[in-house]
C-alpha positions as CSV (number, residue, x, y, z in Angstrom):
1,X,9.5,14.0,25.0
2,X,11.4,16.4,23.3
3,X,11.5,16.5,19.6
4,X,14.9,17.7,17.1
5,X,13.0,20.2,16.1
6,X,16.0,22.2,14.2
7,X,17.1,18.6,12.6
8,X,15.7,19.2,9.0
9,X,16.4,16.1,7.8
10,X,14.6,14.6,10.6
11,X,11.2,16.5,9.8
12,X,11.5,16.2,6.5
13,X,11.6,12.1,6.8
14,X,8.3,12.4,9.5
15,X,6.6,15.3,7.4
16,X,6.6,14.8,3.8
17,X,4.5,12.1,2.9
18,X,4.8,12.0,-0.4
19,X,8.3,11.0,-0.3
20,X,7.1,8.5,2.1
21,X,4.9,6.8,-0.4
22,X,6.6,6.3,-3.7
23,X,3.5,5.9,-5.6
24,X,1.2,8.7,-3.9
25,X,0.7,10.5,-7.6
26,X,-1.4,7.0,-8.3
27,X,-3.9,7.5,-5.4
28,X,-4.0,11.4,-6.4
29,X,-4.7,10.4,-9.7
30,X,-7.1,8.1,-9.1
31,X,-9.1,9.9,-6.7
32,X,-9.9,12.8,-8.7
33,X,-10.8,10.4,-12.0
34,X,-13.3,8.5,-9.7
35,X,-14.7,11.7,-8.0
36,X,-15.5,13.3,-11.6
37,X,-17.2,9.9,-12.0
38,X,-19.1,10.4,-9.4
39,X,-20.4,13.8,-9.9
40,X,-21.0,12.8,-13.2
41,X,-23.3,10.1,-12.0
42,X,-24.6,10.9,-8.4
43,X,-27.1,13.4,-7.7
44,X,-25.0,16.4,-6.0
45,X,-25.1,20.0,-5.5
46,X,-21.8,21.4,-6.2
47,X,-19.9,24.9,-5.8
48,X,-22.5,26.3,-3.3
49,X,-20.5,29.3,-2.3
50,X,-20.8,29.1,2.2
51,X,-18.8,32.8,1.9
52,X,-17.8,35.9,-0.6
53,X,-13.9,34.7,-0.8
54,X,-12.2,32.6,-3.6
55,X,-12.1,29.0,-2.0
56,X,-15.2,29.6,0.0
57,X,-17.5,26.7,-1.8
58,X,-18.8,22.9,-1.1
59,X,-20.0,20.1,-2.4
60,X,-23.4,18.8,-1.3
61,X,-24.4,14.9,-1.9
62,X,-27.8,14.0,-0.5
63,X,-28.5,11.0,0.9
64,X,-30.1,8.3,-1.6
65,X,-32.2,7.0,1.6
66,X,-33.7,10.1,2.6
67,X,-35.4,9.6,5.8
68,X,-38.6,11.5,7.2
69,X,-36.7,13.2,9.8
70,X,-33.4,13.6,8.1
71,X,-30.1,12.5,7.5
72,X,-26.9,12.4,9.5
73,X,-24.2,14.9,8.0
74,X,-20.8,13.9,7.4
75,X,-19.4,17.3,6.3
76,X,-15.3,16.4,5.1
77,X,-12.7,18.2,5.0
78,X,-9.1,17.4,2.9
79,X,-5.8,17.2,3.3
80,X,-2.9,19.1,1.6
81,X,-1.0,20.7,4.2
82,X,-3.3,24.1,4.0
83,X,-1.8,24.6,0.8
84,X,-2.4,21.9,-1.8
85,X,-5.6,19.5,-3.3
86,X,-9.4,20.3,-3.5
87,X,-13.0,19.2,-2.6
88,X,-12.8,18.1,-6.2
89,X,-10.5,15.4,-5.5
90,X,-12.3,14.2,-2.6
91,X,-16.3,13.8,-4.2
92,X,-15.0,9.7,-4.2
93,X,-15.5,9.6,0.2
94,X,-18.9,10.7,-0.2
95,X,-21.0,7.4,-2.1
96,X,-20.5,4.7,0.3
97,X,-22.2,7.1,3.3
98,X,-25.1,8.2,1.1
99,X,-25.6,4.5,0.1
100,X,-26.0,4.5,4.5
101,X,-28.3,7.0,4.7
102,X,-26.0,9.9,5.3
103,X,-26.1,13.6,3.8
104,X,-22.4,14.0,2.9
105,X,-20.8,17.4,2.4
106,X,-17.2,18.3,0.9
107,X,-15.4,21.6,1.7
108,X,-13.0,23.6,0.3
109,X,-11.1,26.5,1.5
110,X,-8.6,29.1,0.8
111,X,-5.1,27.4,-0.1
112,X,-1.9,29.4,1.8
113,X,-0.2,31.3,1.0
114,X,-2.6,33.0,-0.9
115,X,-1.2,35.7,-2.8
116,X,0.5,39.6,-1.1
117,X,-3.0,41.2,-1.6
118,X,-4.9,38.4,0.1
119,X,-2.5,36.0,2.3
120,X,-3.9,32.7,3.7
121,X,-2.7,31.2,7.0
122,X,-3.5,28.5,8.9
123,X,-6.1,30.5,11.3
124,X,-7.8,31.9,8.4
125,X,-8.5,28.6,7.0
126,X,-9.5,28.0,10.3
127,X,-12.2,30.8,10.4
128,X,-13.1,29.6,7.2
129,X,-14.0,26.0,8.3
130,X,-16.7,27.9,11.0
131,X,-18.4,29.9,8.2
132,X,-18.8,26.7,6.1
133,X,-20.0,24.6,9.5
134,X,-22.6,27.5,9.7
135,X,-23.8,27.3,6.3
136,X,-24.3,23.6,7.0
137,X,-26.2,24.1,10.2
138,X,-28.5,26.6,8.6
139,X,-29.0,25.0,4.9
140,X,-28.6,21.2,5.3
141,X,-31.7,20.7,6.1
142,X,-33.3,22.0,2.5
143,X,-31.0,19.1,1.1
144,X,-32.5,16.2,3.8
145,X,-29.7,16.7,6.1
146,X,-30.3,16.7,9.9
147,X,-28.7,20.2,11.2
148,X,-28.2,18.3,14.7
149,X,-26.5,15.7,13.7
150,X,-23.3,17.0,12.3
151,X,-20.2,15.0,12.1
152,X,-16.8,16.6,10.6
153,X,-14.4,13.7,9.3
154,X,-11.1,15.8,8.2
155,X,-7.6,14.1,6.9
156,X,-3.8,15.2,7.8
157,X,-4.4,18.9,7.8
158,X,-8.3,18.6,7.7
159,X,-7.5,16.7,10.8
160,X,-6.2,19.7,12.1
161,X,-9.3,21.7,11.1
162,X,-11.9,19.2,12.2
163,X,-10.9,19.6,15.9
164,X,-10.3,22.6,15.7
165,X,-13.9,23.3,15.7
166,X,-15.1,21.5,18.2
167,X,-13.1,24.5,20.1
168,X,-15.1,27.1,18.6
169,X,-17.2,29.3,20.2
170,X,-20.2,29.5,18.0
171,X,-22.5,32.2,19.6
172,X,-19.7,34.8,18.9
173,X,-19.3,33.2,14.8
174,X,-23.1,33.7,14.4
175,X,-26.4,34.7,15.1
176,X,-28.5,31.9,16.4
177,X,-25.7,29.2,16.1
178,X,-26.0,27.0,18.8
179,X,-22.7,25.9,21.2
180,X,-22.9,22.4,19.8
181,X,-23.3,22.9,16.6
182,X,-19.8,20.2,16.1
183,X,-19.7,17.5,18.8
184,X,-18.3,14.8,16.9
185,X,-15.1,15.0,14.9
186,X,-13.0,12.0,13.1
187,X,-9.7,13.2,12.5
188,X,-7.6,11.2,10.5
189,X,-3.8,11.4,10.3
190,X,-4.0,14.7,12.2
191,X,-1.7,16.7,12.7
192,X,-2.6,18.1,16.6
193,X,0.6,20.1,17.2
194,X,1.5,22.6,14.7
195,X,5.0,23.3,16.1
196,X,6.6,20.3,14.5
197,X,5.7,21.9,11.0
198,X,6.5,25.1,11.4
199,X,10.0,23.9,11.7
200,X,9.8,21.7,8.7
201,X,11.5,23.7,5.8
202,X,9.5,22.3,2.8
203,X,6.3,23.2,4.9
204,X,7.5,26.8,5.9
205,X,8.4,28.4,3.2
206,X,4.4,28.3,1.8
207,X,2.6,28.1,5.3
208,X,4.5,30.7,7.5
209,X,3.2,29.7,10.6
210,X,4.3,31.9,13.6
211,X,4.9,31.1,17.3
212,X,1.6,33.0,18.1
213,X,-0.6,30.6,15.0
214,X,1.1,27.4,16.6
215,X,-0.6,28.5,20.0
216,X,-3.9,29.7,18.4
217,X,-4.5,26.5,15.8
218,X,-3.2,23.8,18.0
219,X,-5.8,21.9,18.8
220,X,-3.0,19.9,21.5
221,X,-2.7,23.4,23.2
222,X,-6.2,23.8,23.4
223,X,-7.9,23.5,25.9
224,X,-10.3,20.8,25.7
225,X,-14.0,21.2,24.7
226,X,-16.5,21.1,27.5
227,X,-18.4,18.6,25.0
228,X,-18.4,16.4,22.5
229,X,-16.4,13.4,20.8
230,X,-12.9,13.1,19.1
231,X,-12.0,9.9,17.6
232,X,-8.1,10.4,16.5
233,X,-6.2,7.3,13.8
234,X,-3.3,7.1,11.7
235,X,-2.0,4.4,10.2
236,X,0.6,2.1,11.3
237,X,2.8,2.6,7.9
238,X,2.9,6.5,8.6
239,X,6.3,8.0,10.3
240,X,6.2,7.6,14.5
241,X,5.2,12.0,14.4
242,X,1.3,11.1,12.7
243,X,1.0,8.3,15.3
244,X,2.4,10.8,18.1
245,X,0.1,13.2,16.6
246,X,-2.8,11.0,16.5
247,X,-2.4,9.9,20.3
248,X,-1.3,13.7,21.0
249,X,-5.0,15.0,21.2
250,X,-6.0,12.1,23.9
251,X,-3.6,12.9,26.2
252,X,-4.3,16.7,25.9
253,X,-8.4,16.5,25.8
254,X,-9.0,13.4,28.0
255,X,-10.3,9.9,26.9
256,X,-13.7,11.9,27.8
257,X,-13.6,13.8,25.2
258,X,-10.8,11.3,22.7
259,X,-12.7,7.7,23.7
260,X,-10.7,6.1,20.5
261,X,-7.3,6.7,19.9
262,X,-6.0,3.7,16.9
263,X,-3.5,2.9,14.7
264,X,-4.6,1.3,11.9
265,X,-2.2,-1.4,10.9
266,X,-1.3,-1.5,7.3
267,X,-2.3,2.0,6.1
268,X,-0.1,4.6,5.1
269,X,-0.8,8.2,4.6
270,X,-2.8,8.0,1.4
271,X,-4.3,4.6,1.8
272,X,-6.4,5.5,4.6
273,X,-8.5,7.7,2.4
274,X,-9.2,5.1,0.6
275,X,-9.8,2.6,3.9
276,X,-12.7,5.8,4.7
277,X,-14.4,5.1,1.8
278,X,-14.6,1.3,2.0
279,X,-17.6,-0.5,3.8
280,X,-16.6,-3.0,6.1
281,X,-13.3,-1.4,6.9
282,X,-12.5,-0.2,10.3
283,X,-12.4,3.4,9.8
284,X,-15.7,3.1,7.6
285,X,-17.5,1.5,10.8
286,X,-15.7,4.6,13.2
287,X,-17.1,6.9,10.9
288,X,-20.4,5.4,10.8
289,X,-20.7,4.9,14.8
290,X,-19.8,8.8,14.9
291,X,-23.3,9.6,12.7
292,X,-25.1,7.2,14.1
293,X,-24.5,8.3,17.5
């Protein structure tokens, strides 16, 4: 199928989501009020620094049902478009999977374009992710985390990111880091194909994506891991490009590797954070089955 991609209208009405959702500043505003709650009253280990760079911190929430051998890890990573929001906004996901038993821990990175003495792109963010996936791996543990049992959950552009590492070759990121160190990835809303935005005005000016970055952070043009688990959603109120984007990392990695491929009726592009964080919905259980697996 081939896309308009020099139609700027067109990937402006698939692309920018907040024009999609009228009242998106409410669920912005909301989240970061109820994550300050929540590191206000959980127990959490914040702005652990995973590298030397502005950006480079996380969040750490221990599980409040610490068992003997250690809890599954649900590390997140947020949305944005690689140049907007903040772990800080995001401390909200991490309750209702601590509640289960689960170590949760929230990333941030570097936002593009950075500035002309330290610019950010999409691959560096990329890198990024790895150094914070090794911290994990080596340090979870001293917070009741299980260092084998990693799951990365990542939203629109964390999508992105998410399976992105299950591509990475980790004996050449670090000393002692196993291959496996991610095998199981939710992405949701992901965007899989990076050449739809770097055609997207609104998107371009700040991310700068060229030919070469579309071919190097794509997970699509990847090719597909030789393990581990992918499970891709969107919702069905998003624009026809996230659910083509959702069901574009199936068809490129195999139903081996991308069992579950859903749309999610009645979610848009912000409300399916929220359906993450609610127990008993769909993408709560999908989440859950990852950790547990």
């Amino acid at each position: 199928m081939s896309l308009p991609l020099h139609d700027p209208a067109w990937l402006e009405r698939m692309y920018n989501n907040r024009a999609l959702v009228p009242d998106h500043m409410d669920y912005l505003q909301r989240w970061a009020q109820d994550s300050a709650q929540v590191r206000a009253n959980v127990p959490c280990v914040l702005d652990v620094a995973f590298g030397a760079e502005a950006g480079e911190t996380l969040d750490v929430f221990p599980s409040v049902r610490p068992g003997a051998a250690g809890a599954p890890v649900l590390v997140f990573i947020h949305g944005g478009y690689w140049r907007s929001l903040d772990k800080s906004d995001h401390s909200f996901i991490a309750p209702p999977f601590t509640q289960e038993g689960c170590c949760v821990v929230v990333v941030n990175y570097a936002l593009c374009p950075g500035t002309p003495e330290s610019p950010v792109t999409v691959p560096h963010i990329g890198r990024q992710m790895e150094a914070a996936l090794a911290w994990v791996w080596r340090n979870i543990a001293q917070h009741g985390g299980d260092p084998q049992r990693i799951t990365v959950a990542g939203h629109s552009a964390g999508g992105q990111l998410a399976a992105l590492l299950l591509t990475s070759v980790w004996s050449l990121i670090g000393n002692g880091l196993p291959d496996g160190l991610v095998r199981k990835v939710l992405s949701i809303s992901g965007v899989h194909d990076l050449e739809p935005v770097m055609y997207t005005p609104f998107l371009q000016q700040t991310l700068h994506l060229t030919e070469q970055q579309v071919l190097q952070a794509s997970p699509a043009r990847l090719q597909a891991p030789a393990q581990g688990l992918l499970y891709s959603v969107a919702g069905g109120d998003e624009s026809e490009e996230f659910a083509r984007q959702a069901r574009l990392i199936q068809e490129a990695w195999g139903t081996h590797i991308v069992p579950r491929c859903q749309i999610l009726p009645g979610l848009h592009h912000f409300s399916i954070v929220d359906a993450l964080a609610k127990p008993g919905h769909d993408l709560h259980h999908m989440a859950l089955n990852l950790l547990r697996a």
